[in-house]
C-alpha positions in Angstrom: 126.1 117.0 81.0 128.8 116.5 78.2 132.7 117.4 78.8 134.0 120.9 77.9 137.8 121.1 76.9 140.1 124.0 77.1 143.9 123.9 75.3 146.7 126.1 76.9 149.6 127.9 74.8 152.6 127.0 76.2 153.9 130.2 77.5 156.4 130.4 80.4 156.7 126.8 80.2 155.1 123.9 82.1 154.7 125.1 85.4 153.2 128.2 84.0 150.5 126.2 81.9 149.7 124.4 85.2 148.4 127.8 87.3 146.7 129.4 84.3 144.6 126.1 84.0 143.8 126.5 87.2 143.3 129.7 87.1 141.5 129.5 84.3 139.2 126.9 85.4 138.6 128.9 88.9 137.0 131.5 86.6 134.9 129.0 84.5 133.3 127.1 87.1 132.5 130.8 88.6 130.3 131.8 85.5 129.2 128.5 84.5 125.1 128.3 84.2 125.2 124.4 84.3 125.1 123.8 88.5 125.3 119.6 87.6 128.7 120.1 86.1 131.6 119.3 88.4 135.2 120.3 87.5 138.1 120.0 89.8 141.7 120.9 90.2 142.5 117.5 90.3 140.9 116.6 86.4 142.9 120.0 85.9 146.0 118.9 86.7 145.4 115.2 85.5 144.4 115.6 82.3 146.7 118.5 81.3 144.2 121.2 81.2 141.9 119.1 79.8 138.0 119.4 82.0 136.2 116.3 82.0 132.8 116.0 83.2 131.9 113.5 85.8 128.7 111.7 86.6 126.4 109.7 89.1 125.1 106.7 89.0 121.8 106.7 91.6 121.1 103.0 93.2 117.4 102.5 94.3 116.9 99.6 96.0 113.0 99.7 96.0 112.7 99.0 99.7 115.8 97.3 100.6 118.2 98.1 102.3 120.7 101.7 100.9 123.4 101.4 98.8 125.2 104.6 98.0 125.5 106.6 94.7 128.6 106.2 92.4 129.7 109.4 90.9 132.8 108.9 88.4 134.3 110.6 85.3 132.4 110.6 82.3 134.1 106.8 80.7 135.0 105.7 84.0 133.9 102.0 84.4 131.7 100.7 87.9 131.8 97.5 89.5 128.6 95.9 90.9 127.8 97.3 94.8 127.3 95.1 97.5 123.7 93.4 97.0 121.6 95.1 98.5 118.9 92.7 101.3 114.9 92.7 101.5 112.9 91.0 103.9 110.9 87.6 102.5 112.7 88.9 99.0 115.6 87.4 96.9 117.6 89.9 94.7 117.4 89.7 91.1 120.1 92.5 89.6 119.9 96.3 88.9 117.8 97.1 86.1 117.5 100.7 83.8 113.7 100.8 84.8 111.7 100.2 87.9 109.7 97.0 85.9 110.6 96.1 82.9 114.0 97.7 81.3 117.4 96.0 80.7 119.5 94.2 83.5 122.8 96.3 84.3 125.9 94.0 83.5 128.8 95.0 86.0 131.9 97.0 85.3 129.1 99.9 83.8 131.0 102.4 81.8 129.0 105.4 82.9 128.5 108.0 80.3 125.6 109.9 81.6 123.7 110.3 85.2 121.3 107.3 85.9 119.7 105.3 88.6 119.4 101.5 88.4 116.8 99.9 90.0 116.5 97.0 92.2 114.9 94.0 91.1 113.0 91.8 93.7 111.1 87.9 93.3 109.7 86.5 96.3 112.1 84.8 99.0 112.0 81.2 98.4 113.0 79.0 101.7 114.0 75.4 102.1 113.4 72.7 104.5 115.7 70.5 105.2 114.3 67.1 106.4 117.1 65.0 108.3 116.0 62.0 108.9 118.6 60.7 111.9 120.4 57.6 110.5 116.8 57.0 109.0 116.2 56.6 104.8 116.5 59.8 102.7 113.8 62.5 102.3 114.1 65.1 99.8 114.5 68.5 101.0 111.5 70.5 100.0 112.0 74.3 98.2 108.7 76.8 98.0 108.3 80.0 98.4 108.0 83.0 101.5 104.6 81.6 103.1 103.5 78.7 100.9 102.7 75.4 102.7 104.4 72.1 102.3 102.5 68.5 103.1 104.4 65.9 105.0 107.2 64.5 103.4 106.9 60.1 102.9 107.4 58.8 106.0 111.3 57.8 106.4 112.5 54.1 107.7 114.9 52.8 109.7 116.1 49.4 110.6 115.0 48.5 114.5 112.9 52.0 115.1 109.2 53.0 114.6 109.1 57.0 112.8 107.6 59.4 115.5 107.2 62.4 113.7 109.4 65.3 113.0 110.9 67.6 115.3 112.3 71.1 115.4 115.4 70.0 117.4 117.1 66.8 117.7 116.3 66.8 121.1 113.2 68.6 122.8 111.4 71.5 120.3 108.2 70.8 119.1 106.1 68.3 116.8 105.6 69.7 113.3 102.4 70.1 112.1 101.6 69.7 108.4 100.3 71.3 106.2 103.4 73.7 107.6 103.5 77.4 107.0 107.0 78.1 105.3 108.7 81.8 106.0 112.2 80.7 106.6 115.1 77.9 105.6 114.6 75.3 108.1 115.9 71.7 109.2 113.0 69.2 110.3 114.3 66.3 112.8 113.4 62.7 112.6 112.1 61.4 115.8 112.2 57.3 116.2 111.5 54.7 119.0 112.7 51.3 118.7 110.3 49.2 117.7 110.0 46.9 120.4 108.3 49.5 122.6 105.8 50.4 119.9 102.3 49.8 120.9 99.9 49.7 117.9 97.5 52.6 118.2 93.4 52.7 117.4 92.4 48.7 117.7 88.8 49.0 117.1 86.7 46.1 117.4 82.9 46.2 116.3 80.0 44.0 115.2 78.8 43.8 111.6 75.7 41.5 112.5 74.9 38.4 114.3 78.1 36.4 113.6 80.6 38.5 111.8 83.1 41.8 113.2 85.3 43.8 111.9 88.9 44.7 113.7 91.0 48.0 112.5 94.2 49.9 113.9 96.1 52.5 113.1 99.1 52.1 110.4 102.5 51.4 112.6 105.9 53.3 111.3 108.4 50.8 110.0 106.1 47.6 110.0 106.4 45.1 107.7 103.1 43.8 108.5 100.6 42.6 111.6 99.9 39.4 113.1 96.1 39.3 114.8 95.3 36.6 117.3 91.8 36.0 119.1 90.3 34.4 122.1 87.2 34.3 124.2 86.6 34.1 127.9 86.9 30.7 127.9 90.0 30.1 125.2 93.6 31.2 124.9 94.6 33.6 122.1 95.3 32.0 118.7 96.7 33.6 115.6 94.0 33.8 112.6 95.5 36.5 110.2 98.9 37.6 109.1 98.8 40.8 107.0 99.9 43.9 105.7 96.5 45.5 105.6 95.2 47.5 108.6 91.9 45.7 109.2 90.5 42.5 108.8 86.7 40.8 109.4 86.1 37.8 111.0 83.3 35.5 109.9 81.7 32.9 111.6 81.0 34.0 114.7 78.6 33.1 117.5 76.4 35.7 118.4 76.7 37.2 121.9 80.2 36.2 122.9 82.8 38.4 123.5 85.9 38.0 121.6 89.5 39.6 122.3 91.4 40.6 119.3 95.1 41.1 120.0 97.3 43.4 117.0 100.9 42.9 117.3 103.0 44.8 114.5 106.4 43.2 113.4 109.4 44.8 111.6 111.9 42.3 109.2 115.4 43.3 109.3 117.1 40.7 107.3 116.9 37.3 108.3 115.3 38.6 111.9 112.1 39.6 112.8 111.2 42.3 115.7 107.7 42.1 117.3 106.2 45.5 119.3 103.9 45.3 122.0 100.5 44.2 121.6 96.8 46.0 121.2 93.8 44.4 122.2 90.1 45.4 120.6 87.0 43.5 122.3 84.0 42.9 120.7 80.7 40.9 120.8 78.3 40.0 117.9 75.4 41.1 117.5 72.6 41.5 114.9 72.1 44.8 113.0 69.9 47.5 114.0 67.1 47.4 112.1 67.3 49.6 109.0 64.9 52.2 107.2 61.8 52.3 109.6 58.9 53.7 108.7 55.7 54.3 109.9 52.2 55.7 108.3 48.5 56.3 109.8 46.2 53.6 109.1 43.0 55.3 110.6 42.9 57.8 113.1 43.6 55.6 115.9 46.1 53.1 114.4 49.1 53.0 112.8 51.8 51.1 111.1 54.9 50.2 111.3 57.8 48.9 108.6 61.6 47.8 108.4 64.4 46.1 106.6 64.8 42.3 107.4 68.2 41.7 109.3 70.3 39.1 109.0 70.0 36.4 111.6 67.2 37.9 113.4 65.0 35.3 115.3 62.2 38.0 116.1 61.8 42.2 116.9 60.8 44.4 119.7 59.0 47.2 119.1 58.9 50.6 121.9 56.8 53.4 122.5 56.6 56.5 123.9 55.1 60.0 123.7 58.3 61.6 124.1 61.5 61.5 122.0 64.0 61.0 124.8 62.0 58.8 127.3 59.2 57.0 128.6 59.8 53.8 126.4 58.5 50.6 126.7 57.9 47.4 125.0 54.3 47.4 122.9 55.1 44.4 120.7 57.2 41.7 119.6 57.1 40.2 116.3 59.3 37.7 114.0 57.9 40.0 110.4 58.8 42.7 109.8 55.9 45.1 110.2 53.9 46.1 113.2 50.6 47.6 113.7 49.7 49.6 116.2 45.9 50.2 117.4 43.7 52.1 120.3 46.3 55.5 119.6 44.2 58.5 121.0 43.9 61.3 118.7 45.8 64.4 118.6 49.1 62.8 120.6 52.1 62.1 118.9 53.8 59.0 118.6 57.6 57.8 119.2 58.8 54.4 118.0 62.1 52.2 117.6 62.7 48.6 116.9 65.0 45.9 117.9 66.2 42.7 116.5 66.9 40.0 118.7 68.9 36.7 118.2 67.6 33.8 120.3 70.9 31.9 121.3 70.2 28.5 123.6 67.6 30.3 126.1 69.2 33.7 125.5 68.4 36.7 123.4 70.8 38.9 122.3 69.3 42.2 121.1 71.0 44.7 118.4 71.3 48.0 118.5 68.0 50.4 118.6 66.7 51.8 114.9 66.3 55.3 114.1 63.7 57.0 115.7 59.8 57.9 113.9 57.0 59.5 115.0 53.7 60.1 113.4 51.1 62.5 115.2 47.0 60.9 115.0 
């Protein structure tokens, strides 16, 4: 808009200047074509009959929240408005365009009519992880609806880790990979470890005289003592470790073992034990693997299979249906069988055992695979 200026004589002195520049100015702002400019008594009387244009600085916050206009005197200088808020959105500064342009850089000596522009990235939240009197885990920053993985599990002296919690007390478990859409404290949950039962003792055969034992890692362990014992003997410890399984050779086949996992936890020069898991298990030979079987002629066929490991001898069964209707046909100590007097047209269903002869005993694996083969 510019500034127009209009000098006075002094005639009748100063009060007299005063009401013919308003006067004056009454008739200017009347005829004036320019509807933009603003001139007011008060410039008038401020400026000594000198008209100075003002002008107005626009704030668009690009979908936050308002923040009014600023006008002010052509020169005049502008602070920096209250920041203006956006959901899931930080606030960068006011810039000269909508993307791109130059930041604004507060006081603003305004010198023509403008509108700044908000800047927004988006919102990044933190979680705060506080791990109770446990060790330290880093707070983790991302942002408005990224995921974050579990942090390391913390430790504590005496306790187990549970998980973490919304609330120090109560709330719910926290589920990871976690959704993040606000700042957020995680709370570490612990036990002491004398009441920790270790979780997910699995006990199974390998074949005829080994097993294998597995659990579930324990918070806070330093490692795992596993003892064993039969029906007919007390538990004794075979293994100390750090690892979460271990397999146990020389075994007889057919007996049942018990497998007892107890976790410990060194604090110093002490050591604190939890409760104990038992696995049970009892050896037996392999299934037999990758059986096959192929027409010979039109009423027999054959049938083939991996040798297993400690195997006195097999059973073969037969049925002409998938699911039932076995029974014994043959028993063998090779490992191929042959199959005669088959009627024509029907389909055939077969699986094998191994068996382990054991004093007067046999102890019989687990069924192969099922084949069929239609004459």
């Amino acid at each position: 808009m510019g500034f127009i200026v209009f000098i006075l004589d002094n005639v009748g002195g100063h009060m007299n200047k005063k009401i013919i520049a308003v006067l004056f100015s009454a008739v200017l702002i009347a005829i004036s074509p320019f509807n933009s400019l603003q001139l007011t008594l008060a410039q008038a009387s401020n400026n000594n009959g000198i008209f100075i244009a003002s002008y107005t600085i626009i704030f668009d916050s690009e979908g936050g929240t308002t923040v009014d206009r600023q006008t002010v005197p052509n020169n005049a200088k502008i602070d920096e408005p209250l920041q203006p808020t956006k959901q899931d959105f930080d606030f960068e500064g006011w810039y000269s365009e909508p993307t791109g342009g130059y930041k604004i850089g507060f006081p603003y000596t305004v010198k023509s009519d403008m509108t700044f522009y908000a800047h927004w990235s988006v919102a990044k939240y933190t979680i705060t992880f506080n791990s109770q009197g446990g060790s330290l885990v880093d707070n983790k920053t991302v942002k408005n609806n990224e995921t974050i993985n579990a942090p390391l599990v913390p430790t504590k002296s005496g306790y187990s880790f549970v998980a973490w919690f919304n609330e120090i007390k109560g709330g719910y478990r926290i589920a990871f990979p976690y959704y993040v859409t606000r700042d957020e404290t995680f709370y570490a949950r612990w036990i002491s470890f004398k009441t920790v039962i270790p979780e997910g003792v699995k006990a199974k055969s390998n074949n005829y005289n080994t097993c294998s034992v597995s659990w579930n890692a324990v918070n806070g362990a330093s490692g795992y003592k596993i003892y064993r014992a039969t029906s007919s003997t007390s538990y004794k410890l075979i293994k100390t470790t750090t690892a979460t399984q271990l397999t146990d050779t020389k075994l007889t086949t057919g007996t049942t073992y018990l497998y007892k996992v107890i976790a410990y936890q060194t604090v110093g020069k002490s050591t604190i034990y939890s409760k104990d898991s038992v696995g049970v298990v009892k050896p037996i030979p392999s299934a037999p693997a990758s059986l096959n079987v192929k027409k010979l002629t039109s009423t027999s066929s054959k049938l083939t299979w991996n040798k297993v490991s400690g195997a006195s001898g097999y059973t073969i069964s037969r049925s002409t249906s998938s699911n039932k209707g076995f029974s014994v046909v043959g028993n063998v100590k090779t490992i191929s069988y042959t199959q005669k007097r088959l009627s024509k047209g029907k389909t055939y269903y077969y699986k094998v055992q191994a068996y382990r002869t054991v004093g007067k005993k046999k102890v019989y694996s687990d069924y192969s695979t099922l084949v069929s083969i239609k004459m």
